[in-house]
N, C-alpha and C positions, 0 to 999 in steps of 0.2 A: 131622686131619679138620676141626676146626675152624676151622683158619686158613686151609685149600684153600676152604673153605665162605666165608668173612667175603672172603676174594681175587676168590673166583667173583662176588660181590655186589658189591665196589667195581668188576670189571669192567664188570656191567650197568648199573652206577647210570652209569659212568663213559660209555657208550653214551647214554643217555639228554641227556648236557651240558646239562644245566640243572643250573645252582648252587643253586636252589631244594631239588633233591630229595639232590643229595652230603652237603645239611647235613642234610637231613631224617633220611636214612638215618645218618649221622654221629651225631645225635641221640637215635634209637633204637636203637640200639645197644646204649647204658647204660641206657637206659631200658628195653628187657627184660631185660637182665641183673637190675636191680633191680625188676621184678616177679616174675621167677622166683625172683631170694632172699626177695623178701617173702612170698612163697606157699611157699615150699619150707618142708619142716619139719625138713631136715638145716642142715646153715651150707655155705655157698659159698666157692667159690676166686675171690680178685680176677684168679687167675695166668689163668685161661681169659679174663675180660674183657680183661685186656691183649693177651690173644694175638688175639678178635677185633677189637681199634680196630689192631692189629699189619697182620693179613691183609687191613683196609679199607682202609689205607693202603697196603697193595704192592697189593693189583688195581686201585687208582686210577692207583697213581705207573706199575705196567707197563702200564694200557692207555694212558695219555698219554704212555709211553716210544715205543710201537709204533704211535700216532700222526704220532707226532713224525717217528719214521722212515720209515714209508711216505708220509707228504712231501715228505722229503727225498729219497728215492729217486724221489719222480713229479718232482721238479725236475730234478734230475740229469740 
């Protein structure tokens, strides 16, 4: 669910094409993960932070794959 979640997000961010906000979002990221361990009173898995910079980087790379291709296919 996590990485459906972090995909779904690099999607929209991806929608938006400004490089301003993919870093922003890129950025924040770890950046709540590490408020949420700061605050948490149990200890955290880094294995969920990986998986969501994992899921922001495939809803980026598949929404500019599906780009890419309806493109190609309006050229054709």
């Amino acid at each position: 669910m996590l990485f459906l979640t972090a995909a779904s997000i690099g999607i929209c961010v991806g929608m938006m094409r400004s490089a301003f906000w993919i870093a922003f979002i890129a950025v924040m990221i770890p950046a709540t993960f590490a408020l949420a361990t700061a605050v948490s009173p149990g200890p955290a898995s880094y294995f969920n932070l990986v998986i969501a910079i994992l899921g922001y980087n495939a809803g980026l790379i598949g929404f500019l794959a599906g780009l890419f291709a309806l493109d190609a296919r309006r050229e054709a």
